[in-house]
C-alpha positions in Angstrom: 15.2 11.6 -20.5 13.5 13.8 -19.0 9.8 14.0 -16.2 7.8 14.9 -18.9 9.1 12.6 -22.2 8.9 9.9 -19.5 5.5 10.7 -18.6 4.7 11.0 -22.6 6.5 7.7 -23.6 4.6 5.8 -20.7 0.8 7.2 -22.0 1.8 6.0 -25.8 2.6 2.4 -24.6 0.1 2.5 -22.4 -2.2 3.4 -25.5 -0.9 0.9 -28.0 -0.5 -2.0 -26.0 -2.3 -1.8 -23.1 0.8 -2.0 -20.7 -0.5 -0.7 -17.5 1.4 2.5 -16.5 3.2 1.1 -13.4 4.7 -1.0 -15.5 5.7 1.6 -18.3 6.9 4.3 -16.0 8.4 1.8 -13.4 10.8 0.9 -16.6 11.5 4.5 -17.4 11.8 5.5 -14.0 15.3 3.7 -13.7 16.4 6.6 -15.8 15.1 9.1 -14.0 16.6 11.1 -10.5 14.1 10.9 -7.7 12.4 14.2 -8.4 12.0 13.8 -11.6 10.2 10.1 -11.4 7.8 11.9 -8.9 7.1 14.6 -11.4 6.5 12.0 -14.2 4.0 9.8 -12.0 2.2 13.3 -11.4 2.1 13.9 -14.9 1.2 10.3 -16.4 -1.8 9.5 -13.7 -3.1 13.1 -13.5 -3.2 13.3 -17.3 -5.3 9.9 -16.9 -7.1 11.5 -14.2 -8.4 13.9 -16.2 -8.3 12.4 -19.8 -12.6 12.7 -20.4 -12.4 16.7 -19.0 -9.1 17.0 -21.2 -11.0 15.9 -24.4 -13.7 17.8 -23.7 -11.8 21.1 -24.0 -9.9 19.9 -26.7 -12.8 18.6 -28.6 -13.7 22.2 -29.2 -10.5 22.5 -31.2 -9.3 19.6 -32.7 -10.8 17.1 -35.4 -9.8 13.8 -33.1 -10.7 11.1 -35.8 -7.9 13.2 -38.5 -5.4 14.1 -35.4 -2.6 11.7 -34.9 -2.9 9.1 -31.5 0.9 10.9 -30.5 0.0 14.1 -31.2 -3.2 13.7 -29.0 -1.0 12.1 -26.4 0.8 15.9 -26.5 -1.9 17.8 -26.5 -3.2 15.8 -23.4 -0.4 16.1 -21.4 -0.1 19.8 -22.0 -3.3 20.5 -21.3 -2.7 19.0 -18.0 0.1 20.7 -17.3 -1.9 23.9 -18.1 -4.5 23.3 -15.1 -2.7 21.6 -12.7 0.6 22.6 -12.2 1.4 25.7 -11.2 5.2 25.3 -11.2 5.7 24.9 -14.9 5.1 28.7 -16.8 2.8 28.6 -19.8 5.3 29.3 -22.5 7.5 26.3 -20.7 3.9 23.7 -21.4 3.6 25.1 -25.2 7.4 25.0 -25.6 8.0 21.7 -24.8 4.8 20.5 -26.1 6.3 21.8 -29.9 9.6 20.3 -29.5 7.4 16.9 -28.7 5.6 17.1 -32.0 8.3 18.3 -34.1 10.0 15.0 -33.1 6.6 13.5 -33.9 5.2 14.9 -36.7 6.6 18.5 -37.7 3.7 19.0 -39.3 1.5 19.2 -36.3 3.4 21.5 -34.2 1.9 24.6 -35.5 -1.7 22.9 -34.9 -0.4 21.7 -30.7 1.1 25.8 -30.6 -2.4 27.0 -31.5 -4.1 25.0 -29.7 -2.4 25.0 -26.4 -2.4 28.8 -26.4 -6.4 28.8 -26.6 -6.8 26.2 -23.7 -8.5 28.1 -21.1 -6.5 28.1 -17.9 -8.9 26.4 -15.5 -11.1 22.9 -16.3 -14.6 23.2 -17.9 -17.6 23.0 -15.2 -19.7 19.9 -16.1 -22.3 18.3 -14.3 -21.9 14.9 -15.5 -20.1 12.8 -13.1 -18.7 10.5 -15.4 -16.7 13.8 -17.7 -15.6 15.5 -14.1 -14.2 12.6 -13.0 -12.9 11.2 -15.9 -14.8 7.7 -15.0 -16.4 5.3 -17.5 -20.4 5.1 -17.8 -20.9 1.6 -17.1 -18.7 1.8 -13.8 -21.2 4.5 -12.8 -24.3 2.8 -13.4 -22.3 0.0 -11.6 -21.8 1.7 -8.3 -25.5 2.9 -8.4 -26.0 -0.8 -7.9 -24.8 -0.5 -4.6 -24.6 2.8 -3.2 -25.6 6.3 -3.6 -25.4 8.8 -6.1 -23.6 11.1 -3.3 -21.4 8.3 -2.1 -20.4 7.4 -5.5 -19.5 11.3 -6.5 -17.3 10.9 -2.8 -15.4 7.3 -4.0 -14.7 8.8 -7.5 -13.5 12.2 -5.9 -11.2 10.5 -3.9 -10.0 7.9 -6.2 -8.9 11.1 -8.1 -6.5 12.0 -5.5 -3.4 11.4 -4.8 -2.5 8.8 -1.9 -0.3 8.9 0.9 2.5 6.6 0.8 2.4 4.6 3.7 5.1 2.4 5.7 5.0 -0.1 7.9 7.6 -0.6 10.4 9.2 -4.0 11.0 8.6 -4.5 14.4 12.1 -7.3 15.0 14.5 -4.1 14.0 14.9 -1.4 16.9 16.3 1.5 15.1 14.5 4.4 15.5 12.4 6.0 12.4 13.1 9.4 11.2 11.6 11.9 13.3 9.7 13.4 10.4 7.5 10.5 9.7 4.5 10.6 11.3 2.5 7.7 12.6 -1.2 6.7 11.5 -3.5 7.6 14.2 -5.3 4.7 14.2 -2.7 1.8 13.3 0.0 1.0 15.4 3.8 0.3 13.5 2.3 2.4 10.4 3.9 5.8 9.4 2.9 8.3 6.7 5.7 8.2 4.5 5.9 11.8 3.8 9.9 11.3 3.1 9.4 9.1 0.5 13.0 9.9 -0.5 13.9 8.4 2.7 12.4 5.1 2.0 14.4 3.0 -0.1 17.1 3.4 2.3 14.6 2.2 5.2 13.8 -0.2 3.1 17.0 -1.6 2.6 18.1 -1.4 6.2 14.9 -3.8 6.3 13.4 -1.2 9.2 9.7 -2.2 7.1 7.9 -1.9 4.2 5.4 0.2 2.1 2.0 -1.1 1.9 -1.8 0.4 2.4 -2.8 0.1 5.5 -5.7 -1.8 4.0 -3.4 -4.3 3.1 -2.5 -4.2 6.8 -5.7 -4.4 8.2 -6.0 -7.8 6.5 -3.6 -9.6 8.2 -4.8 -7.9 11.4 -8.0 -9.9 11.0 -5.8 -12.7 10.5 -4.1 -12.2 13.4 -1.3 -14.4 13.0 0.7 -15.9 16.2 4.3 -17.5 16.3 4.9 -20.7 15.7 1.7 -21.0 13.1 1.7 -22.7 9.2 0.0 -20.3 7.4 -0.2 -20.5 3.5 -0.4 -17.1 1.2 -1.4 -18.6 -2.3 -1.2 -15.3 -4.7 1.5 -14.1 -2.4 3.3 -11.8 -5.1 4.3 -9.5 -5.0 4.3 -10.4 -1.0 3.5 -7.3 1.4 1.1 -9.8 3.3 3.5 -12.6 3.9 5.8 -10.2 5.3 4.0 -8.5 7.8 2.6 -12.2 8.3 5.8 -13.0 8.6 6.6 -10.2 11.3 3.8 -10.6 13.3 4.6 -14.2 14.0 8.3 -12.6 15.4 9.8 -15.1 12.5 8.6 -17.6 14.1 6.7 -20.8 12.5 6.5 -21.3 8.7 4.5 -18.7 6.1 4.5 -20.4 2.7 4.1 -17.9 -0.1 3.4 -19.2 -3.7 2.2 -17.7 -6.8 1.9 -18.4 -10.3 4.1 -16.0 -11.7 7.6 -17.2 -11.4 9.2 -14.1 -11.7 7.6 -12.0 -9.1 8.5 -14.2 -6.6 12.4 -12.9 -6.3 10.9 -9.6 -4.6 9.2 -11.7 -2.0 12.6 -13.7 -1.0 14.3 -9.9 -1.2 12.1 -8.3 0.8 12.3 -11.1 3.6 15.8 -11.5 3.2 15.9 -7.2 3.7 13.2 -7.6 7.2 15.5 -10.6 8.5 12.9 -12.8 8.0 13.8 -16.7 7.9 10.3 -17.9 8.4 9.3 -17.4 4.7 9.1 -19.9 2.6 8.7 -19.0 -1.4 8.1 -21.6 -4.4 5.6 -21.4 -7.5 2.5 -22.8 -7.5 -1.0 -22.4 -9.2 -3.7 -21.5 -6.7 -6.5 -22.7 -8.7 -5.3 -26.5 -9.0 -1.7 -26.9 -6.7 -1.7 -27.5 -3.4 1.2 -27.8 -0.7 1.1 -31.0 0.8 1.0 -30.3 4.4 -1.6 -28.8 6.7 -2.2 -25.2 7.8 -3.4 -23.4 10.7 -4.3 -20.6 7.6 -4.6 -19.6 4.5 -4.6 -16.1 2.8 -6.5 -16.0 -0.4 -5.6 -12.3 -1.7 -6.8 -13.2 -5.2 -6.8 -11.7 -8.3 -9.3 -9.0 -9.3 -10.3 -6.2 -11.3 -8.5 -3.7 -8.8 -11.6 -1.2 -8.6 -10.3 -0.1 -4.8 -7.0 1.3 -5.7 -7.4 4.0 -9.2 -6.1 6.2 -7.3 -2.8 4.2 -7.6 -3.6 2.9 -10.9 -5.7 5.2 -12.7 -5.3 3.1 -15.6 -7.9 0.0 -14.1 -10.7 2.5 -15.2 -10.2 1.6 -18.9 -11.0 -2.3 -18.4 -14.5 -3.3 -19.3 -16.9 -5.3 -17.8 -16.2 -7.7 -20.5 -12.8 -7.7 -19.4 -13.8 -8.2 -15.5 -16.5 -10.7 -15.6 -14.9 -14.2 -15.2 -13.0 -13.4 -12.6 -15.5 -14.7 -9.6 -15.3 -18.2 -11.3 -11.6 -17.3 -10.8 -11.7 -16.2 -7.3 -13.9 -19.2 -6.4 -11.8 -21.5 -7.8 -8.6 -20.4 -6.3 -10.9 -20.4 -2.8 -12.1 -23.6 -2.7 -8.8 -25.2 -3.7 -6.9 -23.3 -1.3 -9.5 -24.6 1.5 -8.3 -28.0 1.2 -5.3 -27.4 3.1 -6.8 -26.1 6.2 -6.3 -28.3 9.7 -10.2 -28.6 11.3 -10.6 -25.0 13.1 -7.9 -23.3 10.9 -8.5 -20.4 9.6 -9.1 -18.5 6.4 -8.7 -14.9 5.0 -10.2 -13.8 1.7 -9.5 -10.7 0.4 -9.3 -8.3 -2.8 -8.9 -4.5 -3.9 -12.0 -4.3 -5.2 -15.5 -2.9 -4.4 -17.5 -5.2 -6.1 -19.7 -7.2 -4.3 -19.8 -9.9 -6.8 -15.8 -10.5 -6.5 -16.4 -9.6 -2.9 -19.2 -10.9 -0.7 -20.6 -13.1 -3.9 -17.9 -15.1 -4.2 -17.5 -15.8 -0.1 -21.7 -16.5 -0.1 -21.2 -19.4 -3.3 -17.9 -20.1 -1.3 -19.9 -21.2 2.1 -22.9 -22.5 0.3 -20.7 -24.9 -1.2 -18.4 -26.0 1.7 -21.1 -25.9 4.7 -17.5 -26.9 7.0 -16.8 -23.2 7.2 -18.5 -20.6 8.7 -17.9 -16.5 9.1 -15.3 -15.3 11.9 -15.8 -12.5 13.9 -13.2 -9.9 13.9 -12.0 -6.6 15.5 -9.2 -4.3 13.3 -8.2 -0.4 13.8 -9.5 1.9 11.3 -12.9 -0.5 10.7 -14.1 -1.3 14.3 -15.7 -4.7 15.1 -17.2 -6.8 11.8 -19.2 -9.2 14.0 -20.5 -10.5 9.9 -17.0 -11.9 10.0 -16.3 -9.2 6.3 -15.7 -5.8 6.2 -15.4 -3.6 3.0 -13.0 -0.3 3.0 -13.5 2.7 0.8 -11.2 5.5 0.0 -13.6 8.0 1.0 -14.6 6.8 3.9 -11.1 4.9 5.6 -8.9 6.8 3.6 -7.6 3.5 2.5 -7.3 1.4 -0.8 -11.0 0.2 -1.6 -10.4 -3.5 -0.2 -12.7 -6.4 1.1 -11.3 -8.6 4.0 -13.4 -11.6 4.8 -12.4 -14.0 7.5 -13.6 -17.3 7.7 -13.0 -20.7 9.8 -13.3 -24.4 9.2 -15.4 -26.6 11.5 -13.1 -28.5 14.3 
């Protein structure tokens, strides 16, 4: 198999069963050499990127309601392929695209030849926001809510882009880090992973791990300290417990549960990888389990509707608001349940990778209505400065990190 029938098979099961595309391509990537799986991520989320300025060229041409969901899939990617990558020669895009639908549907390969030779060679100029960027209408009017029309044009521009890969380095293992990764200005132990080749073999050596330095930033605010209890409760698939974990020098206990059984095996590889004994990993149910002893903290990184990171998972922007609106009852729940747990002044970190304030601030305001014990905490992290409101919320466009909230809070003593 090849980048591009990867990138192909991944948007058809991403269309007929709602799979995410992590997930799709992550299971054909094991088939794939290195360059290739890059060049099929490329192809697969740009495609997505650009699916609403795609259909609007190819609405000019093609009847959609009496063309074929796999032959649209073909036309899609091509068309892609035709703006945005400069590598692949136009008779190699119609070519490839033909052999696709002859496998498909002979009978449509004449009609993907045609069209793909008309396909103008640069995007259509549109001034709707929601067509350039490819973004639903609701999630527009959304944003409004909240922020500028110009800062709302600069979070969809950026969630369009592609993200640097970022590791960070495991601070109990001394080898040195090759020379060509370069560190982040602003955050200590955290490299651009501009080798991403490089990594798995870094990772193995268990010199760190790859996570957003927003991901980072929240268990800065945390800061944890050896020798503390600290309890992640939707650990999976558990970059925070690590770096939790190596913060505290492996030192003291981090408990990391979740609900879903089988993530949990990459949480006791990856500590098993950093050297990490501290990390404790079991199965639990945030919203109703509890452990039975007392922590000095608790990180609530709940589930969410993922809003912050499209530029990772370009997919998130087909949910709907149907879709997303239990989940602050959800994110409540799993908050107040995993406050229990806290010794008096211990402290607690809620957090998602979202930017919307009612899964965000909302639920952390019905959180400390409710439980008048805890109050907001102060905190100073790289990248954000001082949040002396005890939250802070990141933006792509403006930290050049996932779109995250990070919330700390503290029990009376």
């Amino acid at each position: 198999m090849d980048a591009r029938s990867a990138a192909l098979s991944a948007l058809g099961k991403c269309r007929r069963s709602g799979a995410g595309l992590d997930k799709s391509l992550e299971a054909l990537g094991k088939k794939l050499s290195g360059c290739d799986r890059s060049l099929a991520l490329q192809l697969c989320y740009g495609t997505v990127q650009n699916s609403s300025l795609i259909d609007l060229a190819l609405k000019e041409q093609v009847n959609f309601r009496k063309t074929q969901p796999q032959i649209l899939d073909i036309l899609r990617l091509g068309v892609y392929q035709i703006w945005f990558t400069d590598r692949i020669p136009l008779y190699a895009i119609v070519n490839e695209s033909v052999k696709s639908a002859r496998k498909t549907a002979p009978h449509a390969a004449r009609l993907v030849n045609a069209v793909l030779r008309k396909i103008p060679g640069t995007p259509p100029v549109t001034d709707d926001i929601c067509t350039r960027y490819s973004m639903p209408i609701w999630l527009h009017q959304r944003l409004l809510g909240f922020m500028p029309e110009n800062e709302v044009d600069k979070f969809f521009a950026a969630s369009n882009t592609v993200p640097p890969l970022y590791f960070q380095k495991n601070p109990l293992r001394r080898d040195p880090l090759p020379q060509r990764m370069n560190p982040h200005p602003k955050l200590e132990g955290c490299y651009l992973g501009n080798t991403p080749e490089n990594l798995p073999q870094l990772i193995g050596r268990g010199q760190g791990i790859v996570a957003d330095p927003a991901a980072r930033l929240a268990v800065l605010a945390l800061d944890p300290k050896p020798g503390m209890r600290i309890w992640d409760c939707c650990a999976a698939p558990g970059g925070k417990s690590l770096m939790a974990g190596m913060a505290m020098e492996n030192k003291g206990v981090v408990y990391a549960t979740d609900i879903a059984a089988d993530k949990l095996c990459k949480i006791r590889n990856g500590a098993s990888a950093l050297g990490l004994s501290n990390i404790r990993v079991a199965q639990a149910d945030a919203r109703t389990e509890q452990p039975q002893d007392k922590f000095d903290a608790v990180i609530c990184d709940v589930p969410c509707s993922g809003f912050g990171v499209l530029r990772k998972k370009p997919d998130i922007r087909f949910k709907t608001p149907e879709k997303i609106a239990p989940l602050p009852e959800l994110q409540l729940s799993i908050l107040k349940n995993a406050s229990k747990v806290l010794r008096p002044g211990g402290l607690l970190l809620y957090s998602t990778c979202t930017i919307f304030p009612d899964e965000n601030s909302g639920v952390v305001y019905a959180f400390l209505e409710q439980n008048t014990d805890f109050s907001p905490r102060q905190f100073s992290i790289p990248i954000a400065g001082k949040c002396l409101d005890g939250y802070v919320s990141l933006f792509p466009h403006k930290h050049d990190t996932d779109g995250f909230f990070i919330c700390l809070m503290q029990k009376g003593s």
